[in-house]
N, C-alpha and C positions, 0 to 999 in steps of 0.2 A: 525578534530582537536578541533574545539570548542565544540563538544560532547564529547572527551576525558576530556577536563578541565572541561567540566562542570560535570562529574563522578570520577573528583580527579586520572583520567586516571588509576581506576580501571577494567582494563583486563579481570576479570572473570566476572563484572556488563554485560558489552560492551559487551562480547560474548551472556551472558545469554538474553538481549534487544534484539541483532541483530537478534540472531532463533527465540524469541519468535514472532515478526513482519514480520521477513520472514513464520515464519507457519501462522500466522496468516491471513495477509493479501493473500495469498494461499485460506485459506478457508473463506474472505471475499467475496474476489472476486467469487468463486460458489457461493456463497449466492446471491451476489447482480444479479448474471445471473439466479437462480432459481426465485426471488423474480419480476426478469424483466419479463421471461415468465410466471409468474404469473397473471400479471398486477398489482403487489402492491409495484406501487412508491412511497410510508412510507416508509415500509421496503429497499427497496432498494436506497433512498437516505440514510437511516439511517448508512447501510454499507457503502455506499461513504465515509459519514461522519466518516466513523472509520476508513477507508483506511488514507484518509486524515489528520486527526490526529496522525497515525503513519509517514506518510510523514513526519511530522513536525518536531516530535522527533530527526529523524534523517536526518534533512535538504534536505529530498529530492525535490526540490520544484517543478519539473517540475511534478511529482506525485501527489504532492499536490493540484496544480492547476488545473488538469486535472481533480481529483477526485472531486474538488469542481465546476467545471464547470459540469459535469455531472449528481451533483447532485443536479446543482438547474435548468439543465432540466428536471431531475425526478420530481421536486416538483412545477414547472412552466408547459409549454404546449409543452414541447418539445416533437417533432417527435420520435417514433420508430425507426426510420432510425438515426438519430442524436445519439439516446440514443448508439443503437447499434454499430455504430464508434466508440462513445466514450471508452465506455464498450471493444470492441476491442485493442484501441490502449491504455487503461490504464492496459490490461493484458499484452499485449506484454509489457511495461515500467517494471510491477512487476517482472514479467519473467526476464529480465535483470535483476533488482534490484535483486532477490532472486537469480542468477547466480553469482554474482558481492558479495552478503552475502558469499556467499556458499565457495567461490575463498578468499574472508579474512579470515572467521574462520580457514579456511585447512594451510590457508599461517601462522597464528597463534600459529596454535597447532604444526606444527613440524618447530618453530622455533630457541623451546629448545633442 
């Protein structure tokens, strides 16, 4: 609701946000797992950092948090092991999240 008012509770904004951060963070997330089996934790907190930032957007906090936790053990001395939870259980969150997108837009569109 307070992302509605604060878009003047424009409908077609809302929907166009919501896919772009659901595809988005989609192909964050392979990035930041390419960039992990890389070894290049730049890049890969840098994706956290974008996940994170759409979090914000749209109040997801436990998203946010997570992505930010992760991504200052990429840029700190965190474990592979640690990284890789993380990394796990902030896909599974997105997965929901982009499930729970997917389930408003639909509920949206046919509710003219």
């Amino acid at each position: 609701n307070d992302l509605k008012e604060l878009i003047h509770h424009d409908e077609v904004m809302i929907t166009q946000m919501l896919s772009r951060i659901a595809k988005e963070n989609a192909a964050d997330i392979r990035e930041c797992r390419e960039c992990f089996a890389c070894g290049d934790r730049k890049s890969l907190a840098s994706g956290l950092h974008r996940i994170s930032g759409a979090a914000q957007i749209i109040c997801a906090t436990e998203i946010d948090e997570l992505a930010a936790q992760i991504e200052m053990l990429a840029m700190k001395t965190g474990t592979d092991e640690d990284i890789t939870a993380g990394l796990d259980r902030l896909e599974t969150k997105l997965t929901v999240l982009r499930r729970s997108i997917g389930q408003y837009l639909h509920s949206i569109t046919h509710m003219e």
